[in-house]
N, C-alpha and C positions, 0 to 999 in steps of 0.2 A: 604876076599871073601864074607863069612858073609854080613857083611858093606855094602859092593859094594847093593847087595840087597835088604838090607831096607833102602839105598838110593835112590833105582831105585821103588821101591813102593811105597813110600813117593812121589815122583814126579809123578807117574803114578793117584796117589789120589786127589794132588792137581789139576792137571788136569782134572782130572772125576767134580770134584768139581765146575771149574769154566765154566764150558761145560754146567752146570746144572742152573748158575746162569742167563748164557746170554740166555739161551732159556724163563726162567721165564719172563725176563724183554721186551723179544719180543713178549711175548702171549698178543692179545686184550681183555682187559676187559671193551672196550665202547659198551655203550646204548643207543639206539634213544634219541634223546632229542628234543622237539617242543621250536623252538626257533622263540618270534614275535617283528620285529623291529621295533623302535620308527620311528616316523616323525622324519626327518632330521631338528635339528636346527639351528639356525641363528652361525653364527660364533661365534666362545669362547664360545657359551653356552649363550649367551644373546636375551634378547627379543626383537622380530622386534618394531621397532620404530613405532608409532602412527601418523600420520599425522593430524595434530588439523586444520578444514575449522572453518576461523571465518565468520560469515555472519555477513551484515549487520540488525540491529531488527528496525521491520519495524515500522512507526509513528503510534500512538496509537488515533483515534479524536472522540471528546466527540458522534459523532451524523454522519449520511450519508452527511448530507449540510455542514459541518465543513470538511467534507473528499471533498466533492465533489470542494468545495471552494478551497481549496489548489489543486486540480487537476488541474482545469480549469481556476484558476484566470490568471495566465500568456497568455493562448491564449485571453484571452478577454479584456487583456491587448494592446496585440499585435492588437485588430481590433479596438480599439480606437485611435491608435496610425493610423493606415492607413483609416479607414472609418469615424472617429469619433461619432459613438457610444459609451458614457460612457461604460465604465465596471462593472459599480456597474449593473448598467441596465442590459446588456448582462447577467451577471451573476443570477441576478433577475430574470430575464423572466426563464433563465436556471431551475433554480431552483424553479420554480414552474409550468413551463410547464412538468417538466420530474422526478417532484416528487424526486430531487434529483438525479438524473440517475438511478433509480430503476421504472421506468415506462416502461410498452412496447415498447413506438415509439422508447426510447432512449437505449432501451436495444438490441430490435428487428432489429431497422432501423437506431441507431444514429444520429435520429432526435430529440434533444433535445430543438425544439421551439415548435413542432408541427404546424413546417408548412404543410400547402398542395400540394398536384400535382398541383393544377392552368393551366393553356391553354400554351402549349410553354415545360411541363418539358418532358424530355427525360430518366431521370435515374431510377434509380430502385425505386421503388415503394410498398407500406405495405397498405393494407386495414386496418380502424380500427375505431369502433365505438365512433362518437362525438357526432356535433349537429342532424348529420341523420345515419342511419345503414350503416356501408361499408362506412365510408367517404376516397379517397385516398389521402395520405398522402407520401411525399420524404422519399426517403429509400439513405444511405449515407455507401459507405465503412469505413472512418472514422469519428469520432466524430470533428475532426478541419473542417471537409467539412462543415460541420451544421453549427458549428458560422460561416464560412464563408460567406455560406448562408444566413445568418439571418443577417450578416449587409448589403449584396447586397441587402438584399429584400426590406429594409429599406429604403437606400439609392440611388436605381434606381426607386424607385416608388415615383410619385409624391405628393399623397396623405401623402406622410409622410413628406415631403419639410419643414413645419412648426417646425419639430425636430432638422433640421440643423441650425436654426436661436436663438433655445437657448443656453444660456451659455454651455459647456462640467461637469462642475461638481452642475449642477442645475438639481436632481436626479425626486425633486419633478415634479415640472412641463413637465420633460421631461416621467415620468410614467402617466400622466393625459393627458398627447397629445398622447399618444398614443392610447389608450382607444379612444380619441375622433375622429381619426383617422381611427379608423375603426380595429386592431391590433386583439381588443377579444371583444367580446360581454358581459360579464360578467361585470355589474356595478362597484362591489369592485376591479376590478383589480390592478386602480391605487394605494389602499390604504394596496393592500397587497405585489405590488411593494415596498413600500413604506419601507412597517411594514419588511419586510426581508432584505432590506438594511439597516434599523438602524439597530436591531437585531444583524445581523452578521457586522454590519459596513463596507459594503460592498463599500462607498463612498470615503476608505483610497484607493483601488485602481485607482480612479480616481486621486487624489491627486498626487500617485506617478507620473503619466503620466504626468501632469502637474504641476507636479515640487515643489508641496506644501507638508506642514508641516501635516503627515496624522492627528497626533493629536493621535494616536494610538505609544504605546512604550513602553505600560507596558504586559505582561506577566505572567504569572505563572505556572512552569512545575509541576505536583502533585507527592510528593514523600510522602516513605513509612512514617505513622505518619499524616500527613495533615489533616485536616477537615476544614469544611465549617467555622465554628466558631473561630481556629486556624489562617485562612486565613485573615476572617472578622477583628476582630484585629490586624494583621500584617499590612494590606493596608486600615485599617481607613475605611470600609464600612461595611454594617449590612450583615448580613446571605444573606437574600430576596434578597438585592441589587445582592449581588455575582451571587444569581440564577437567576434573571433577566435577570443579564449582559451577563451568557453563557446560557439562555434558558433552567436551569438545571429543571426536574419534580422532583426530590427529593437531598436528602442530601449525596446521595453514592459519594463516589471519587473512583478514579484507578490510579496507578505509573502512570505515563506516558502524564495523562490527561493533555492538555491543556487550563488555562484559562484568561479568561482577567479577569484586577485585579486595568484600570484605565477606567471609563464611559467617551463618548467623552463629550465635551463640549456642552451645552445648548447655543442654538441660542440664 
């Protein structure tokens, strides 16, 4: 009986006992806790991808007339081919009536011959001081309207008739009729005609049009290392020559520079 007892005690304790553990383990002992979440990443844990734009790097030219020449030689191509107006010419008058295309009429009004209003024009129009104050001058939406312009003006006026009777790549005589012509008033114009088309060699585009040998083929693109002196002895000419030949005022080079590096032939 005894037994019976401290058997039924024994069991009564272990009881109490496990009564006591499972309240422990149900008591809360959590604390606030400030929790801040990342930006959500790219899958797996890896870095968004980078999309690389390659552009194209744009031509690099020695001068505004070397830039301006590669703009416009093609359309002045194209109004020799239908008015017959050389192109070295067009290109000539271009670039010395419009400073390059950095002059008003041509920036303002993309008039790039400086022609005038005259009796008869209709289109839009730019004041701008010449030989008198306020002279009017054609104003053009685009710069192709201009040469277009300037070869019709050429060739529907009769005082210029004597221009169609010379050869197409006879540069000289056709800058000296125009002058006489009545074109500019300016004495030197023929000889500055003249002096920019050998310069720039402006007569290879005529060539192309007419099917000749421009005489122009040589090249030189300026990479990093080059100089003038470096060059000179590659292609067999002096310092001066070199700067001559691209109209350079000093000895600097740049990547990219373009220059000629064969003089054309002497008549």
């Amino acid at each position: 009986m005894k037994q019976l007892f401290i058997i039924l005690g024994l069991a009564m304790l272990v009881s109490s006992c496990g009564s006591q553990r499972k309240v422990t383990t149900t008591k809360s002992n959590k604390k606030a806790v400030r929790v801040v979440k990342n930006k959500p990443r790219t899958k797996e844990g890896t870095k968004p991808k980078v999309e690389m734009v390659i552009k194209d790097t744009p031509e690099v030219y020695a001068s505004p007339t070397e830039e301006y020449i590669a703009i416009y030689s093609d359309i002045a191509q194209d109004e020799m081919r239908n008015y017959g107006v050389p192109a070295s010419i067009t290109l000539a008058q271009g670039i010395l009536e419009s400073g390059s295309g950095k002059g008003r009429l041509s920036v303002k009004a993309n008039n790039h011959f400086g022609i005038k209003c005259h009796k008869g024009w209709t289109g839009g129009r730019i004041y701008h001081d010449d030989d008198k104050d306020q002279e009017c001058f054609r104003k053009y939406k685009n710069s192709k309207y201009s040469f277009r312009d300037h070869s019709l003006f050429l060739k529907e006026r009769k005082r210029y008739s004597k221009l169609f009777k010379l050869k197409k790549d006879d540069y000289k005589n056709w800058a000296k009729e125009l002058r006489a012509a009545g074109y500019a008033t300016d004495r030197k114009y023929p000889q500055k005609l003249i002096s920019l088309i050998e310069r720039y060699q402006l007569d290879r585009f005529d060539a192309e049009v007419l099917g000749k040998d421009t005489g122009v083929n040589e090249k030189h693109t300026v990479v990093k290392g080059d100089t003038l002196y470096s060059l000179s002895r590659r292609y067999s000419l002096s310092v001066q020559e070199l700067k001559d030949l691209n109209s350079l005022e000093n000895n600097d080079l740049f990547e990219g520079q373009m220059l000629f590096v064969k003089p054309l032939p002497k008549d």
